[in-house]
C-alpha positions in Angstrom: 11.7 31.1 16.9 11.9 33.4 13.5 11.9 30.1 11.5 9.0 29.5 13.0 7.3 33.1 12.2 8.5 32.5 8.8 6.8 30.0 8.3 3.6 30.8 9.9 3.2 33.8 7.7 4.2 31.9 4.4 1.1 29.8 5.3 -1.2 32.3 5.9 0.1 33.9 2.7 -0.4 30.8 0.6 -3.9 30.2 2.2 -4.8 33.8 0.9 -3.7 33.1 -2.6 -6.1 30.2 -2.7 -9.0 32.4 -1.6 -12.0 33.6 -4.6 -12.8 36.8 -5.2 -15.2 37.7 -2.9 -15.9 41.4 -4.9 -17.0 42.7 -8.5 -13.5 43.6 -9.9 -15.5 46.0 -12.4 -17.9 47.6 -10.0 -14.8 48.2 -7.9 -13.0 49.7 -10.8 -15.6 51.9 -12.3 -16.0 53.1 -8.6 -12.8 54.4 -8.5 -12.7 55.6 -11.9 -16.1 57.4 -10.9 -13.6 59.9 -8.2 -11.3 60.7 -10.9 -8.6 58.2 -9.8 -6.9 54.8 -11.4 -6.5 51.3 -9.8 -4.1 49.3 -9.9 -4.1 45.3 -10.7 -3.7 45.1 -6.5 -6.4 46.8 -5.7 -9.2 44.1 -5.9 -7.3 41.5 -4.6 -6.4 43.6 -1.8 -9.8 44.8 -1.2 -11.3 41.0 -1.4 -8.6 40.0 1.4 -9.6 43.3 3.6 -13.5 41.5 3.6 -12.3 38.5 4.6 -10.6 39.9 7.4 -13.9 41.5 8.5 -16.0 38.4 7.8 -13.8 36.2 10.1 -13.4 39.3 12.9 -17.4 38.6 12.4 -17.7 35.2 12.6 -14.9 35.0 16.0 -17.6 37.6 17.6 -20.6 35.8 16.7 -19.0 32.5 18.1 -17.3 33.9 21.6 -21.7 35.9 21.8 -22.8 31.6 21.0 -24.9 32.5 18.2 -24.7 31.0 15.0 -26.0 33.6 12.6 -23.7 36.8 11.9 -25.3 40.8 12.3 -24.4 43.8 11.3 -23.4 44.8 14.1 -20.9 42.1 14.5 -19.0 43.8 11.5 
């Protein structure tokens, strides 16, 4: 069973590292800069997977509501 778990979550990890960019890595960076603070090179990447997360949380609520067009409010 944790073979299996393994290698669940090493698929889901090498689907992520195949994912674009779905942010402005120096709109991000200035931001941050902007509150006095430094990034660091996981930041972005990091950030791009957290949207994702949201998008598909979205797009699993818009499906189970049978629509085919995502809101706001689905975020």
């Amino acid at each position: 069973m944790a073979k299996a778990k393994k290698a669940k979550k090493k698929a889901r990890t090498k689907k992520k590292a195949n994912r674009e960019v779905l942010v402005v890595a120096s709109k991000v960076k200035d931001y941050i800069k902007a509150q006095g603070l430094q990034s660091s090179a996981e930041v972005v990447p990091m950030l791009s997977e957290k949207i994702y997360s949201m998008l598909d949380e979205a797009s699993e609520r818009t499906k189970g509501n049978h629509r085919a067009t995502v809101r706001p409010h689905d975020l």
